[in-house]
Structure formats: C-alpha cells, structure tokens
C-alpha positions in Angstrom: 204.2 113.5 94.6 204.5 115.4 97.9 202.2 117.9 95.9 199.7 115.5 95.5 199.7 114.3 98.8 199.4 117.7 100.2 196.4 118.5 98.4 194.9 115.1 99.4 195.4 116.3 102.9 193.7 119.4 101.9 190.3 117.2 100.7 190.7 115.0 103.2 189.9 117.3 106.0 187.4 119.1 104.0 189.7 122.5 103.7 189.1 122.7 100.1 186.3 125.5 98.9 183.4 123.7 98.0 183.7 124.9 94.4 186.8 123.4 93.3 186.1 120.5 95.6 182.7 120.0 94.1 184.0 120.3 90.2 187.6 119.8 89.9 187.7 116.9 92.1 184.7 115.7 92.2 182.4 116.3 89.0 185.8 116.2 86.6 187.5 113.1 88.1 184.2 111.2 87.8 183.9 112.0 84.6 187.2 111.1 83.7 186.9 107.9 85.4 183.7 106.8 83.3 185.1 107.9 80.2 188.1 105.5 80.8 185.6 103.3 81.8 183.1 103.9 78.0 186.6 104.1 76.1 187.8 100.6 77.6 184.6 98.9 77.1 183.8 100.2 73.2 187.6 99.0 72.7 186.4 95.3 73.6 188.7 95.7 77.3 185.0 95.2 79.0 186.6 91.5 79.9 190.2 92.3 80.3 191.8 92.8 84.0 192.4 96.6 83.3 188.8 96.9 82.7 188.2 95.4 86.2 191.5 97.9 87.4 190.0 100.7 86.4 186.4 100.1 87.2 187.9 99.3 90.9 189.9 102.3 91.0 186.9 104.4 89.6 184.9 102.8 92.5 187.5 104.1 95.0 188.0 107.6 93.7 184.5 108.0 93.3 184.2 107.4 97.2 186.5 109.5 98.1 185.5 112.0 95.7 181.9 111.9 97.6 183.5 112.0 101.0 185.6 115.0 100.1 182.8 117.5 98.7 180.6 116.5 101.5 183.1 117.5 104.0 183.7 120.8 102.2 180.2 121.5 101.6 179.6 121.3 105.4 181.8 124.0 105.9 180.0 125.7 103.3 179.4 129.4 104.3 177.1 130.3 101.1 173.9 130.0 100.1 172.9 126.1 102.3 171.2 125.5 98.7 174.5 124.9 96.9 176.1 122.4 99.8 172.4 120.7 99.8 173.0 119.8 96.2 176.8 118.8 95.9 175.4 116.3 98.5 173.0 115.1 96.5 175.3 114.5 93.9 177.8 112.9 95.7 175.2 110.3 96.3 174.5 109.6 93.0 178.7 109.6 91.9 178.9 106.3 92.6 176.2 105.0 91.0 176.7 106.5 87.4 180.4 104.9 86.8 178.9 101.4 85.4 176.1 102.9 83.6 174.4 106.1 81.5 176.4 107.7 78.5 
C-alpha cells in the first residue's frame, strides 16, 4: 500500500515522465474503468449500486488521471506537440466513460 501511495505522490506532483503518465495511468486505467463499466452493463448491473460504484469511481480516477498527465506533460521537455496532445486527451477522458464502445 505504501507503494501505491508513493507512486500517487509521484503523479500527483507531476514527477512522472509524461509517457508512462500519459499511457499507463492514464490511457490504460481509463480503459479499464469503461470496460468494467461495458462488462457491468451487458451483465444487466446497469441498475444495480455497483454499477453506480463503479461509474463513480471511474468518474474520479478519470479526474485524476487528467490532472496527472497534464501536470507531467507541462514538464514535458520533448517535442511541445506530444504534451499539446496528451492535453487534449485528458479532456476528452472524462467524457468517454458513459458512452462509445
């Protein structure tokens, strides 16, 4: 746990190279988050309280997810391209967990 915590630390103050930042914790836990979130609903959970759990949880993660590759890609020392578009992204995140394939 202290592991974890440590890492969130990491994130948190935007230490975290942009790359893994951008697809480890960002692009990958997103994803994970609305598959749990497809796998729940096609399992008829869509009404049940762990439905709402996770949806609210996927919400959360998703914010910090954005918050955390933004920070890293503005300490970015590569091509201003690459942080330009994790940006972008990050502001879409949110908006993909309730909807798309």
């Amino acid at each position: 746990m202290e592991k974890v915590l440590q890492t969130a630390k990491i994130l948190w103050a935007g230490k975290m190279p942009l790359r893994p930042a951008f697809w480890i914790y960002g692009f990958t836990g997103v994803l994970l988050f609305k598959w749990a979130m497809r796998v729940l609903a096609a399992s008829d959970f869509a009404a049940s309280p762990l439905y709402s759990a996770m949806g609210i949880l996927a919400v959360i993660y998703s914010g910090f997810a954005a918050i955390v590759v933004w920070k890293s890609a503005s300490r970015f020392e590569g091509d201003a391209g690459w942080a330009w578009a994790a940006r972008m992204a990050v502001v879409v995140w949110p908006t993909t967990i309730f909807w798309g394939p």
